[in-house]
PDB file of N, CA, C and O in Angstrom:
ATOM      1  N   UNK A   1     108.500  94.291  74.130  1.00  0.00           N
ATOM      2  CA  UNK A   1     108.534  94.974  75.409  1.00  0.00           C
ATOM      3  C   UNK A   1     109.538  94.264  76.320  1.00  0.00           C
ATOM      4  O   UNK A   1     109.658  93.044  76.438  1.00  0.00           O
ATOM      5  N   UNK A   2     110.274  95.262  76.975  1.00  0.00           N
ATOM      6  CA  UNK A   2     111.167  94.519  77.439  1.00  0.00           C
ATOM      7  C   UNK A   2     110.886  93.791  79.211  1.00  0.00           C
ATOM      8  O   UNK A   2     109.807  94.296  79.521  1.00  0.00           O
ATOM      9  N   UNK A   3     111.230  93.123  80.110  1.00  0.00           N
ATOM     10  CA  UNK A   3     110.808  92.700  80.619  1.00  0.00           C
ATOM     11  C   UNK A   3     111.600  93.574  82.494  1.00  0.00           C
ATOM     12  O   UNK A   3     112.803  93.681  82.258  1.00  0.00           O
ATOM     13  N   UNK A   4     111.410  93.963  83.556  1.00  0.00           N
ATOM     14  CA  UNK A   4     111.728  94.339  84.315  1.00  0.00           C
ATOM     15  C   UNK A   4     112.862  93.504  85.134  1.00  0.00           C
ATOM     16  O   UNK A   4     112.274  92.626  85.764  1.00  0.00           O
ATOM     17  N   UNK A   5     114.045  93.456  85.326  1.00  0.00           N
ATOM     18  CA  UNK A   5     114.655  92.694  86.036  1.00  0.00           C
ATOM     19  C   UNK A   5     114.375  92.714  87.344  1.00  0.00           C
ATOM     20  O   UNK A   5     114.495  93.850  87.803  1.00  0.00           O
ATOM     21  N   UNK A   6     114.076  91.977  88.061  1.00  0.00           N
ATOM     22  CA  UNK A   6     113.561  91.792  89.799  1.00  0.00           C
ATOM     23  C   UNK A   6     114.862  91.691  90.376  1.00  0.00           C
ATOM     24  O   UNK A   6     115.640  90.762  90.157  1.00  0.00           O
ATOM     25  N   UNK A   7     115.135  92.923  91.310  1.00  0.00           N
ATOM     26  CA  UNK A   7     115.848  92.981  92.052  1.00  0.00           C
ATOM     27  C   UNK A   7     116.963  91.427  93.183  1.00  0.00           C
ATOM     28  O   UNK A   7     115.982  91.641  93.894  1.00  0.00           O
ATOM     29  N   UNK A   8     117.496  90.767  93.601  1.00  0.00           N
ATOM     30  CA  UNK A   8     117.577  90.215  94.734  1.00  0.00           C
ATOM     31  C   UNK A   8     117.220  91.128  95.807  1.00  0.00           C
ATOM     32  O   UNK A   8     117.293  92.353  95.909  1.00  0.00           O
ATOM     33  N   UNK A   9     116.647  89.819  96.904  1.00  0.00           N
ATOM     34  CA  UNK A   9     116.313  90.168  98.181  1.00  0.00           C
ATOM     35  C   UNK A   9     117.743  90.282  98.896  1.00  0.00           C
ATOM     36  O   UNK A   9     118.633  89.578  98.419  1.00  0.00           O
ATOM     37  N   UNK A  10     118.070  91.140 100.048  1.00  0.00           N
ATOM     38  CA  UNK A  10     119.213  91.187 100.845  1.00  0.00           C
ATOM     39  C   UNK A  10     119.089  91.030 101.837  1.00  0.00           C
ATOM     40  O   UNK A  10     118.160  91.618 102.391  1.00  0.00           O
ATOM     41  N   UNK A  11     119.876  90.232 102.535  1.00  0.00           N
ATOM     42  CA  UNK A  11     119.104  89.433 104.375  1.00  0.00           C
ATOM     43  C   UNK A  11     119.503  90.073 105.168  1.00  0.00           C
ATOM     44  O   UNK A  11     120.721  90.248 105.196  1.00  0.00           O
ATOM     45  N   UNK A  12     118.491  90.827 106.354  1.00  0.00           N
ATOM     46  CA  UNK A  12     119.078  91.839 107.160  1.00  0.00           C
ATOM     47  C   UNK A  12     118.292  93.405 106.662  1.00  0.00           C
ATOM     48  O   UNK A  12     117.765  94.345 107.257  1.00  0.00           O
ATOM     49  N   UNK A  13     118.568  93.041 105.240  1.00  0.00           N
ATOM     50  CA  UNK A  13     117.676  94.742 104.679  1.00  0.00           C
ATOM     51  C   UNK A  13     116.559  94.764 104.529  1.00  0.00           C
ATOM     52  O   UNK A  13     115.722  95.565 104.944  1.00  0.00           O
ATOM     53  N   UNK A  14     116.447  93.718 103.807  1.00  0.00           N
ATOM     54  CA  UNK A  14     115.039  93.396 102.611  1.00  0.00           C
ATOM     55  C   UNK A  14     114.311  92.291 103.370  1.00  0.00           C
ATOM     56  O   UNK A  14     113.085  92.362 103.297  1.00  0.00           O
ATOM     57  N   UNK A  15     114.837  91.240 104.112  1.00  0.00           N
ATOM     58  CA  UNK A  15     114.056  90.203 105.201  1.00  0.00           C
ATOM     59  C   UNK A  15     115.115  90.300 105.949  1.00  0.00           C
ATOM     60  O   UNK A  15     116.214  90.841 105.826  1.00  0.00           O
ATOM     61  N   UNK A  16     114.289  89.322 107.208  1.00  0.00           N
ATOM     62  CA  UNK A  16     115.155  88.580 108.063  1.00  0.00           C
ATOM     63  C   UNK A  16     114.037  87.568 108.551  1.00  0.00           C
ATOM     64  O   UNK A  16     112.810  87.666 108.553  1.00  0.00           O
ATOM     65  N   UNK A  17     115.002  86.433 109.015  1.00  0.00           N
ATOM     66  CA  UNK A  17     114.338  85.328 109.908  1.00  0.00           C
ATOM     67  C   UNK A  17     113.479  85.525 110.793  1.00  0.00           C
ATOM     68  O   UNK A  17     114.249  85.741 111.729  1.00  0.00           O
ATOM     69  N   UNK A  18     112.343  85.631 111.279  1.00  0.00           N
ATOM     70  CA  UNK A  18     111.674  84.801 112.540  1.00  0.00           C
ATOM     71  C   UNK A  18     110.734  83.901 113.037  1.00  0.00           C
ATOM     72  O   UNK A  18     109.598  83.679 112.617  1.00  0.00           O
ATOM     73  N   UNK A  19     111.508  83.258 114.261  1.00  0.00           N
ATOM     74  CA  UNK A  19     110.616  81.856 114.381  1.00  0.00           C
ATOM     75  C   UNK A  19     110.697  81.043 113.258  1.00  0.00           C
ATOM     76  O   UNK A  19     109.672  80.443 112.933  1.00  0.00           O
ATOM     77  N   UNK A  20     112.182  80.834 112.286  1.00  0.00           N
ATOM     78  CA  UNK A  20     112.182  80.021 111.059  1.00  0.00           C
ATOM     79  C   UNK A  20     111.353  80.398 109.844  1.00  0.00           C
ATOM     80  O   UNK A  20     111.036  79.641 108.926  1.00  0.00           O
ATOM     81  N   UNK A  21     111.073  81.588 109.968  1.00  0.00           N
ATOM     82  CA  UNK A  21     109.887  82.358 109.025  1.00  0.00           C
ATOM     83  C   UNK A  21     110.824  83.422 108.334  1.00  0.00           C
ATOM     84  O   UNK A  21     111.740  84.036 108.881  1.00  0.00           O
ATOM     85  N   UNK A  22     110.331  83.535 106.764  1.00  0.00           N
ATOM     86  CA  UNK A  22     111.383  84.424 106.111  1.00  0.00           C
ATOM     87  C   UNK A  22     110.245  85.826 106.025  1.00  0.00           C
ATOM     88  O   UNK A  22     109.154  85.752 105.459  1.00  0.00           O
ATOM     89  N   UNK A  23     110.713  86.936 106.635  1.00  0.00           N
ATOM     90  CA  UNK A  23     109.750  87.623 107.068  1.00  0.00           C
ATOM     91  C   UNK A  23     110.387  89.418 106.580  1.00  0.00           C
ATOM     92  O   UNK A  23     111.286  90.068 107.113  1.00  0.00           O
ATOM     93  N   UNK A  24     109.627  89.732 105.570  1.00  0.00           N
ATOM     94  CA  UNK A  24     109.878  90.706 105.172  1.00  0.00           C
ATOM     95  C   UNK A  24     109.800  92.143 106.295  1.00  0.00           C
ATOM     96  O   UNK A  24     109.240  92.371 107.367  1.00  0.00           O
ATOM     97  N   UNK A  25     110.521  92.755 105.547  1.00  0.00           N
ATOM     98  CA  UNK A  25     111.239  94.125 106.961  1.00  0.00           C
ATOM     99  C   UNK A  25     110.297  95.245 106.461  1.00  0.00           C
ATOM    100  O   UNK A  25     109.737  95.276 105.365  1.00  0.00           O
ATOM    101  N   UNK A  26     110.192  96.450 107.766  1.00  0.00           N
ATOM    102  CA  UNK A  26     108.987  97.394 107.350  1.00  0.00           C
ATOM    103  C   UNK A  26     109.856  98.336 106.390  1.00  0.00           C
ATOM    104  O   UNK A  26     109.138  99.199 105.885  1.00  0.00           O
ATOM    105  N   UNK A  27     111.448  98.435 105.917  1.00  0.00           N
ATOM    106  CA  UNK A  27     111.899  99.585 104.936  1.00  0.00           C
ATOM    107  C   UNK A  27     111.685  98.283 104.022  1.00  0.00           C
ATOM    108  O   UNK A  27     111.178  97.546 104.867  1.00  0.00           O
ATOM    109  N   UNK A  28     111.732  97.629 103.016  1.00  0.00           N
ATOM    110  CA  UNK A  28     111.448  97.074 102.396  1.00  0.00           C
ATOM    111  C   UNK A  28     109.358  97.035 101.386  1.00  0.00           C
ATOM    112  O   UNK A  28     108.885  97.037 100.250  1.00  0.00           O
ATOM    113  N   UNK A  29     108.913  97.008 102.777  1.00  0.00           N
ATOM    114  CA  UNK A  29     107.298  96.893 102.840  1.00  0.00           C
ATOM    115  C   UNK A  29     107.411  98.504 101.898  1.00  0.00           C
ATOM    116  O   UNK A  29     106.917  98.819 100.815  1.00  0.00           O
ATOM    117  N   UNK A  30     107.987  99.016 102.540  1.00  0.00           N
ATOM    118  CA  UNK A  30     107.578 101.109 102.131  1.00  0.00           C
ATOM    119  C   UNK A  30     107.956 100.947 100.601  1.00  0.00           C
ATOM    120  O   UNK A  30     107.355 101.598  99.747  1.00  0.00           O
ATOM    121  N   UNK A  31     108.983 100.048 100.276  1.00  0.00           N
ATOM    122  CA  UNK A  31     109.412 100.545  98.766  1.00  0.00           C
ATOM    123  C   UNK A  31     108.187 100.151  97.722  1.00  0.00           C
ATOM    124  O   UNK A  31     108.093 100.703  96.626  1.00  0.00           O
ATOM    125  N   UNK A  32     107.130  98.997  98.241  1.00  0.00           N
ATOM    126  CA  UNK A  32     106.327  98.498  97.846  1.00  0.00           C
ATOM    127  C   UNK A  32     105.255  99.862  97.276  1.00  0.00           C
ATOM    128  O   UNK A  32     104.802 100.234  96.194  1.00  0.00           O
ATOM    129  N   UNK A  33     105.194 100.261  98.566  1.00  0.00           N
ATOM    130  CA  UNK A  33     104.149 101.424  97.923  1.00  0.00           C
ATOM    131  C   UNK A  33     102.590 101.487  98.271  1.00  0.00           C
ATOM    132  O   UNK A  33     101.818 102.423  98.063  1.00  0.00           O
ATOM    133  N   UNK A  34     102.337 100.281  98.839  1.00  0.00           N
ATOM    134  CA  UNK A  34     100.854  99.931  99.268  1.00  0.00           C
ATOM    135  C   UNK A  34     100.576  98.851 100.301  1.00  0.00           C
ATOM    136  O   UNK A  34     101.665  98.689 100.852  1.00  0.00           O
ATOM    137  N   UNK A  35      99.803  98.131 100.784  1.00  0.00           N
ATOM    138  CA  UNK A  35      99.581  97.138 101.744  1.00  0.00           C
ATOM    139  C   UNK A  35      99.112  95.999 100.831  1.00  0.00           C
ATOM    140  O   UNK A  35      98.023  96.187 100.290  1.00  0.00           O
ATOM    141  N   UNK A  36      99.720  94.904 100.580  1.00  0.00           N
ATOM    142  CA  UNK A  36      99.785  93.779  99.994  1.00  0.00           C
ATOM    143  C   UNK A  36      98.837  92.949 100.442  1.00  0.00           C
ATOM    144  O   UNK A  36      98.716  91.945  99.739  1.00  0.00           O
ATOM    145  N   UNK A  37      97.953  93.029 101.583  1.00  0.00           N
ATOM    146  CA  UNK A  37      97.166  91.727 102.070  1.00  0.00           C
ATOM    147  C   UNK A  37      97.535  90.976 102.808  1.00  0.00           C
ATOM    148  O   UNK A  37      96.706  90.282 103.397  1.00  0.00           O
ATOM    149  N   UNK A  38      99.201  90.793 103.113  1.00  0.00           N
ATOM    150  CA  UNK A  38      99.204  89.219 103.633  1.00  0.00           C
ATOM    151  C   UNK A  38      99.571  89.016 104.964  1.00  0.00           C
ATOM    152  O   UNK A  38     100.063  87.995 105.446  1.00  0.00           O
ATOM    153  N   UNK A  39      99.170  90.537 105.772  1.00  0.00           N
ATOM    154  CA  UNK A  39      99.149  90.545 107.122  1.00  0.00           C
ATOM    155  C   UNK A  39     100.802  90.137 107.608  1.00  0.00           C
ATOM    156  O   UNK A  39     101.087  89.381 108.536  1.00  0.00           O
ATOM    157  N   UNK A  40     101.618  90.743 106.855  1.00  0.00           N
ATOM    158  CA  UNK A  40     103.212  91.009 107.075  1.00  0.00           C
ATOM    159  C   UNK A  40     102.854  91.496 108.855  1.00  0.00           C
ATOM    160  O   UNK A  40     101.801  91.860 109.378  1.00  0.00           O
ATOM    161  N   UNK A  41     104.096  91.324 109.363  1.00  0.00           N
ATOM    162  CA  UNK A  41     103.757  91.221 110.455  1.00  0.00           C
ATOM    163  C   UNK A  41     104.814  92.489 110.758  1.00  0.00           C
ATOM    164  O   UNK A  41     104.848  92.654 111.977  1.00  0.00           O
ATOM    165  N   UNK A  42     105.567  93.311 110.159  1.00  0.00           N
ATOM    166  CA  UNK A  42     106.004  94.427 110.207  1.00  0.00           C
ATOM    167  C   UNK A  42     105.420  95.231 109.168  1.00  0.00           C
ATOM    168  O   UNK A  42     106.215  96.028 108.668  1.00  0.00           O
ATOM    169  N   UNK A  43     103.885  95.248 108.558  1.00  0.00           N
ATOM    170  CA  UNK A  43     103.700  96.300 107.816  1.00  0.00           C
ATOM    171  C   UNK A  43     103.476  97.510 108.493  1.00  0.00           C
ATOM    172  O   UNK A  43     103.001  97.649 109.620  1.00  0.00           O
ATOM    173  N   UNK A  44     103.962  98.609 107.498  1.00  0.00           N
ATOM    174  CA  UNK A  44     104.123  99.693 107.379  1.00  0.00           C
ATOM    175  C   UNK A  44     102.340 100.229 107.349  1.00  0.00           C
ATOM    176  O   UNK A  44     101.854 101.033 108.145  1.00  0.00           O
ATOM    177  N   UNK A  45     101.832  99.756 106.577  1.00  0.00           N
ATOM    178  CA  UNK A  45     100.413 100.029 106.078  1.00  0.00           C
ATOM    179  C   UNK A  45      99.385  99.405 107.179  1.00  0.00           C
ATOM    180  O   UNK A  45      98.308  99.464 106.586  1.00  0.00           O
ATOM    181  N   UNK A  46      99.174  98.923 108.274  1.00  0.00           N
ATOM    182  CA  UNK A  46      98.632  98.079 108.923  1.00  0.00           C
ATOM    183  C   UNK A  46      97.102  98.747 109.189  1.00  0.00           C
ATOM    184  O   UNK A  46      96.175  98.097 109.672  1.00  0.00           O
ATOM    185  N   UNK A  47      97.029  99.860 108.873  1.00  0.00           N
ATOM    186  CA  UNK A  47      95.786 100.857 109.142  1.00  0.00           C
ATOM    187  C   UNK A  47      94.891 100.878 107.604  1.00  0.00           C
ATOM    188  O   UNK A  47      93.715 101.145 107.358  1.00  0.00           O
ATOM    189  N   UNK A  48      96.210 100.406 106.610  1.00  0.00           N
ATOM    190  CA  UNK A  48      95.381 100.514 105.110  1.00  0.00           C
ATOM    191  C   UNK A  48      94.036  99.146 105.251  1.00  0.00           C
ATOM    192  O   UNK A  48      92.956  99.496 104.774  1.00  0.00           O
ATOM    193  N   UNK A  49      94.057  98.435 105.547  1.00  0.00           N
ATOM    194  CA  UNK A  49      93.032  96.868 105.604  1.00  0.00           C
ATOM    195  C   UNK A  49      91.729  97.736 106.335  1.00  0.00           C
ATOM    196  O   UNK A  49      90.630  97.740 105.781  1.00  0.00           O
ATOM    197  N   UNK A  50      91.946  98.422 107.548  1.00  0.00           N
ATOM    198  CA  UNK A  50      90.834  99.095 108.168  1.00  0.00           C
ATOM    199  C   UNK A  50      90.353 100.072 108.050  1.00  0.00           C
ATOM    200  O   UNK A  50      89.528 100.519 108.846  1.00  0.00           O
ATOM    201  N   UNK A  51      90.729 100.621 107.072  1.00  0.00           N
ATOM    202  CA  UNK A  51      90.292 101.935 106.671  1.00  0.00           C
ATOM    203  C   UNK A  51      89.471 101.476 104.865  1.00  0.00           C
ATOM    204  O   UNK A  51      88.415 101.838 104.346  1.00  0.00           O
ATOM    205  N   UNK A  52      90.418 100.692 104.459  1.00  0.00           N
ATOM    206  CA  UNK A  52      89.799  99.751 102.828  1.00  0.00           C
ATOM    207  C   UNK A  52      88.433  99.497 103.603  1.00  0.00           C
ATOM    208  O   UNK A  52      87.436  99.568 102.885  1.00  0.00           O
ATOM    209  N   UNK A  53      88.227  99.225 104.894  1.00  0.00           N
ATOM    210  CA  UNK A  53      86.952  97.864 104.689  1.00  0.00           C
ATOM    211  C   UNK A  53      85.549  99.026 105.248  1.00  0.00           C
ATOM    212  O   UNK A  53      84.346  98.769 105.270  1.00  0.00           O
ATOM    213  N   UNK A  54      86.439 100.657 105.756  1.00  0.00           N
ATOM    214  CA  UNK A  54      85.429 101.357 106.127  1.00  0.00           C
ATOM    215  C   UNK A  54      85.241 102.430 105.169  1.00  0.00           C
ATOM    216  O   UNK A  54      84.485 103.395 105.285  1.00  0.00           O
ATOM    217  N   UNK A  55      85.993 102.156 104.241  1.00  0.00           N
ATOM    218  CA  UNK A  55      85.543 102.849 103.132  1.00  0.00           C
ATOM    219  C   UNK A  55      86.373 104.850 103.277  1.00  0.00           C
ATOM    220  O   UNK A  55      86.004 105.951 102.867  1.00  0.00           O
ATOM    221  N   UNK A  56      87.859 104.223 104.267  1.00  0.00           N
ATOM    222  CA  UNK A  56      88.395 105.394 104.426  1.00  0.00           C
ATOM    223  C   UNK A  56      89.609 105.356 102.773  1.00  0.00           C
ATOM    224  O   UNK A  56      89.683 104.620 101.789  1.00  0.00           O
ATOM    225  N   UNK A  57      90.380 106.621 103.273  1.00  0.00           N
ATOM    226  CA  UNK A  57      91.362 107.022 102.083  1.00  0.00           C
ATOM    227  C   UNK A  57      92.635 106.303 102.472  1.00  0.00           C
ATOM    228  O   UNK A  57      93.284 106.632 103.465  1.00  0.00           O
ATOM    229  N   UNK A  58      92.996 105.251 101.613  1.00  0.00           N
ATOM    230  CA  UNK A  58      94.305 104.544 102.262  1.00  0.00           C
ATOM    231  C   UNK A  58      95.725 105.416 101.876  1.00  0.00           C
ATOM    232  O   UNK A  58      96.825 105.000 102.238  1.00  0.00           O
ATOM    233  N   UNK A  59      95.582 106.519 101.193  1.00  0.00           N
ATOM    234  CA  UNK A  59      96.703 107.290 100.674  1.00  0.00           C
ATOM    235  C   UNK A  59      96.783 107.699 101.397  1.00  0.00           C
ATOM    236  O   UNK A  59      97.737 107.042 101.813  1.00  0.00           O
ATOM    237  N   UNK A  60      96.588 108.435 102.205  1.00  0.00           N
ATOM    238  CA  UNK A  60      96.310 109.316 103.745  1.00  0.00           C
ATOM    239  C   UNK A  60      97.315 108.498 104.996  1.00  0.00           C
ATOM    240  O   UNK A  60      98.152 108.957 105.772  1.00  0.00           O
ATOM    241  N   UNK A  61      96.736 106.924 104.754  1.00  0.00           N
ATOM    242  CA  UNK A  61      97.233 105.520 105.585  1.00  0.00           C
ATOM    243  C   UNK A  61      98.862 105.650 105.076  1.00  0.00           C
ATOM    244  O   UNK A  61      99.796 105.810 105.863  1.00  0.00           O
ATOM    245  N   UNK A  62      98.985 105.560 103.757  1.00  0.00           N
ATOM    246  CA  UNK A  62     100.054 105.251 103.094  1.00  0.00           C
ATOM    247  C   UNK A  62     101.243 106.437 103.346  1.00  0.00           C
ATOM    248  O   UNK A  62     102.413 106.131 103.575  1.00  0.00           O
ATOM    249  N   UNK A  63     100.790 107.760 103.272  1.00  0.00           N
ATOM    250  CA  UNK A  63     101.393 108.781 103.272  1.00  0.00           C
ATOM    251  C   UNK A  63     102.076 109.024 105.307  1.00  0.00           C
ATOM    252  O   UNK A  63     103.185 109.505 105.539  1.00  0.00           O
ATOM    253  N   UNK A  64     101.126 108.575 106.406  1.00  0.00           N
ATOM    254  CA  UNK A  64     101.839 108.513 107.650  1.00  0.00           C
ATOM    255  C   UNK A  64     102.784 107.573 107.512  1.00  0.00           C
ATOM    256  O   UNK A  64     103.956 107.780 107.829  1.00  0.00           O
ATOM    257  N   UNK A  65     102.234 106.149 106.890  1.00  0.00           N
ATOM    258  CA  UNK A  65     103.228 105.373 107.357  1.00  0.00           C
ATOM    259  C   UNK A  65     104.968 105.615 106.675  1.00  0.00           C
ATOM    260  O   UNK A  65     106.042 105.452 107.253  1.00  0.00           O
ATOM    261  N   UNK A  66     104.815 105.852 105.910  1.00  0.00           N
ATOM    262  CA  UNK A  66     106.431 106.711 105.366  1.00  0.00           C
ATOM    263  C   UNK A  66     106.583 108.112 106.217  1.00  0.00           C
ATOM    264  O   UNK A  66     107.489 108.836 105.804  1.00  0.00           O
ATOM    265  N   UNK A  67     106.023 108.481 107.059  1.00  0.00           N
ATOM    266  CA  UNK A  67     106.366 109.638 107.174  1.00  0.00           C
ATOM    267  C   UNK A  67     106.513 109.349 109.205  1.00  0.00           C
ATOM    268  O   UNK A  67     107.197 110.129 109.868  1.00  0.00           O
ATOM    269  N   UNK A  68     105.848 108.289 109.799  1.00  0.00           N
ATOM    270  CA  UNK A  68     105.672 107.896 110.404  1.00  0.00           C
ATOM    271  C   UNK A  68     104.797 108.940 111.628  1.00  0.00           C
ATOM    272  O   UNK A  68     104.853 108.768 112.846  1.00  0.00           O
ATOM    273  N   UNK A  69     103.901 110.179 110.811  1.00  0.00           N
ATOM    274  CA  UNK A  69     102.996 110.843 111.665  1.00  0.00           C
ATOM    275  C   UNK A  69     101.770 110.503 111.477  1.00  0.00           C
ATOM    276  O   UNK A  69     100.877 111.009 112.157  1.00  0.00           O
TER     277      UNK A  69
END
């Protein structure tokens, strides 16, 4: 099986700096596809964690935040 090559990150697209922090960007977060957990501080998904813990539909979460309605 062959193995997936991992992209490079691009600075400016894919992160940028803040406060000395390498801090991933919200078009980047979207290519992901879901909310990762780690309280990114530009996620896209920021409604998926509160809706997971009330037992809502995070596809619903997932589907505004790309669409941004």
């Amino acid at each position: 099986m062959r193995r997936r090559r991992k992209q490079k990150l691009v600075f400016g697209k894919d992160y940028v700096y803040e406060s000395g922090r390498c801090v991933l960007t919200r078009e980047y977060l979207l290519t992901l596809g879901e909310c990762c957990n780690n309280h990114c501080p530009q996620c896209p998904y920021k409604s998926d964690a509160n809706a997971s813990a009330s037992g809502g539909s995070t596809r619903a979460h997932q589907a505004t935040a790309r669409t941004g309605r």
